[in-house]
N, C-alpha and C positions, 0 to 999 in steps of 0.2 A: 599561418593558416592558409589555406587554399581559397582561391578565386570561384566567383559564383559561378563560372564557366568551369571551372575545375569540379567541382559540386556537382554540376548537372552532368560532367562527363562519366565522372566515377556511378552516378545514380545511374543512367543508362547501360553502363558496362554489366551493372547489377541486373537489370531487365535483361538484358540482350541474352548472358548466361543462364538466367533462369528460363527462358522461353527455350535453351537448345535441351537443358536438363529433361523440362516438361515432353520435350518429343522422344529424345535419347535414352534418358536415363531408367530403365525399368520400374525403380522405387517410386521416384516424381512423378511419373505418367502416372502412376495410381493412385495418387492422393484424392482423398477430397474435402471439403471443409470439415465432415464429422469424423476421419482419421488426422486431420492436422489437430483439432481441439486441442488433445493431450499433449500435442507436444507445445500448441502452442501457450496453455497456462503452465508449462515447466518452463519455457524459455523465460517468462514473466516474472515465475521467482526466482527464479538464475540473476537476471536483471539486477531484482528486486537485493538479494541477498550480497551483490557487487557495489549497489549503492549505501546500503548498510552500514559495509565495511568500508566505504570510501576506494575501492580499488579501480583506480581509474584504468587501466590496462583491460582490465573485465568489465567494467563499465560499457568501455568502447565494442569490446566482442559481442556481450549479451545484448546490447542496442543493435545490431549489426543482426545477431540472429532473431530479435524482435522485428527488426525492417526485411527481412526475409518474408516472412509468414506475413506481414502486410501485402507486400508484393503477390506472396503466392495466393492469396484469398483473393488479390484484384485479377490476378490471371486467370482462375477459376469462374471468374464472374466473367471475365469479356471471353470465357469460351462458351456462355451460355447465353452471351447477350444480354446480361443484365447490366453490367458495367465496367470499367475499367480502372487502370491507377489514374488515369487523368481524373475521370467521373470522383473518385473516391478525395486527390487532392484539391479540385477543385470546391467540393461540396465542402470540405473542411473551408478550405480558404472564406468561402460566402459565409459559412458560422463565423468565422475569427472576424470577419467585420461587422456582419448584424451584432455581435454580443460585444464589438468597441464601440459604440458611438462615440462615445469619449476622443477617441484617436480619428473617427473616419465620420465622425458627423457633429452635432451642436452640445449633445451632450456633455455637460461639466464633473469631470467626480477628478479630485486629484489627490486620492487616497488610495489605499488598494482596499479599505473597510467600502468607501463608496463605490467602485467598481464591483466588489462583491453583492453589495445590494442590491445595484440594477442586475446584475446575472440572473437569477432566478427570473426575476421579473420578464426580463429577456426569452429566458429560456421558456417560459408560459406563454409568452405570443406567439412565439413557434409552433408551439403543440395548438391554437387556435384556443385554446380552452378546456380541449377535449379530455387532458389527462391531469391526474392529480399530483400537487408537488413532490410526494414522495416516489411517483411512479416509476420514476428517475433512477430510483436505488434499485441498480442490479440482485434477485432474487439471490446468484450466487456467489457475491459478495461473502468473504471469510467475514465471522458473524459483528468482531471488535469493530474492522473498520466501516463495515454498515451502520451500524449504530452510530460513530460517528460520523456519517455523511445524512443519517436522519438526523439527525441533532441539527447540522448545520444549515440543511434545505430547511429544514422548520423555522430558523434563528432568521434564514433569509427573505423569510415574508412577514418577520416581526414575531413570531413566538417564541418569546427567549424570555431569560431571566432580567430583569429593569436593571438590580446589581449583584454582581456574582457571586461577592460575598456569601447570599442568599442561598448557594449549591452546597453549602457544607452542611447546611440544615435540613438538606433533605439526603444529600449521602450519609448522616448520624444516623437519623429518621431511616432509613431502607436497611443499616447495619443493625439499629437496632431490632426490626422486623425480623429480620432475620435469624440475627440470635435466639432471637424466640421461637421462632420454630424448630430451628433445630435441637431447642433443650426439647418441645414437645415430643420430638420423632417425629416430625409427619414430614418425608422425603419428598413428596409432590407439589408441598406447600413451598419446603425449604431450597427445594430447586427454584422455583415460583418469584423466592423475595431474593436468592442469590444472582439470577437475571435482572433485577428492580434495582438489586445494589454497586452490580458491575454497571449496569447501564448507568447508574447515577456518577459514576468515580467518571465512568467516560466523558460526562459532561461537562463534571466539576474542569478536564483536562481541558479539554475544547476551550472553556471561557478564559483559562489563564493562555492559552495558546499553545498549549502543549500536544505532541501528536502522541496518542495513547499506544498505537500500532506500532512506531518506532521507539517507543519508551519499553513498552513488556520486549523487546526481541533484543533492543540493547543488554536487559538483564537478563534474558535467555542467554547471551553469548556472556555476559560476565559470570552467571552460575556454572555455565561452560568450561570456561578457562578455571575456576576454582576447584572444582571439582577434577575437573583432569588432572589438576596440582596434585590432590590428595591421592588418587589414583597411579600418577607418577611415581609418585613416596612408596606408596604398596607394592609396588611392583619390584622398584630396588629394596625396599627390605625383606623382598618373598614373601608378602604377605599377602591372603586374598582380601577385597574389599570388605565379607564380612566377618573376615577376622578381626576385622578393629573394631575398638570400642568408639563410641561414641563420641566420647572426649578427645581420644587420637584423630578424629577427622576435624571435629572443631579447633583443635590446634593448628591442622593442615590449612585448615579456610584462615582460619587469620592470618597464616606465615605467607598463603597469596595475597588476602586482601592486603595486608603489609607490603611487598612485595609490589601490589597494583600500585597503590599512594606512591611509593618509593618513583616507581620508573615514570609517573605522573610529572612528579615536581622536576625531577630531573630533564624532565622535553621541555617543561617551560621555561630553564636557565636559557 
């Protein structure tokens, strides 16, 4: 690994090039925060969809075009005189010690459950008082992981469930809701309790510790892979997809899920 001298040198090479781009380069010179947005929530799940997969070679790239777009929004700013990459690492650095007392002041927590406690708490002296707990939760937040990040800021000033147990009585309780409206027909309602009921599984995840947003994309990419199987097959026997019956794709999904198990057990020898 490299020397923290090494670190700051390759950081500034980063700055140095992006300030000649900003005067030279036709494209760069005309950016600005509201045409970076779009690329900059692509670069995020780029990121996003590298750790997913564990691929650390992308990992490292899409971290790299995330510290891009930080840089170029702090260059943006110290051309306007609002501020700079210092201003922007610095301000970080002052949060990262207000919210450790634990590490930089008297504060005892030597959990990460009591470190997360005081956070929130933390994080409310900073806003003076002015703002409400959930205010926190970014409007454009994709809707799962919202929900989960309200569940947890609510969990964090103590409203939560005493034993968790207690969350599978109210995800029954919202399914059953549910199913009853939709034997009714009435689509307004059954939208209504199918929000009630997602939300509630989200939570059920939360308490056991589970992250809901990497669990449904994990089985997005395993339906993925299954599905291209059966796909695979149609193709070498000339067949279109909806020429098969039923039963011939249900055969396909088991000969991957079979297939998945197999190469499973085999990486753990």
């Amino acid at each position: 690994m490299h020397t923290k001298e090494e670190k700051l040198e390759a950081f500034g090479r980063l700055l140095d090039v992006l300030d000649t781009l900003r005067v030279e380069c036709p494209w760069d010179r005309k950016q600005t925060n509201e045409s970076l947005r779009p690329n900059t929530i692509e670069e995020t799940f780029e990121l996003c969809d590298a750790l997913i997969k564990s691929d650390k070679k992308n990992i490292c790239k899409e971290l790299g075009d995330v510290l891009l777009h930080v840089c170029f929004y702090s260059l943006i700013g110290s051309e306007t005189g609002d501020f700079d990459i210092a201003d922007v690492c610095n301000m970080e650095t002052d949060k990262l010690i207000f919210r450790h007392p634990h590490i930089y002041g008297q504060v005892k927590a030597d959990t990460a459950a009591q470190v997360c406690e005081n956070w929130e708490q933390l994080k409310l002296k900073e806003k003076d008082g002015n703002k409400r707990v959930l205010s926190g939760v970014p409007d454009a937040l994709p809707s799962l992981i919202k929900a989960y990040r309200i569940q947890d800021k609510a969990r964090n000033v103590g409203f939560d469930w005493e034993d968790k147990g207690d969350v599978w009585k109210k995800v029954r309780e919202e399914l059953n809701e549910l199913e009853a409206e939709l034997h009714k027909g009435d689509k307004e309602k059954s939208t209504e309790e199918l929000g009630d009921f997602l939300f509630s599984v989200i939570n059920a995840a939360r308490l056991y510790h589970l992250n809901p947003d990497n669990a449904l994309e994990h089985t997005n990419q395993k339906f993925i892979r299954r599905f291209n199987y059966i796909e695979d097959h149609s193709i070498k026997s000339g067949k279109n997809l909806t020429d098969m019956t039923l039963a011939e794709m249900d055969q396909l999904w088991n000969e991957a899920k079979s297939l998945e198990n197999t190469n499973e057990k085999d990486s753990k020898l």
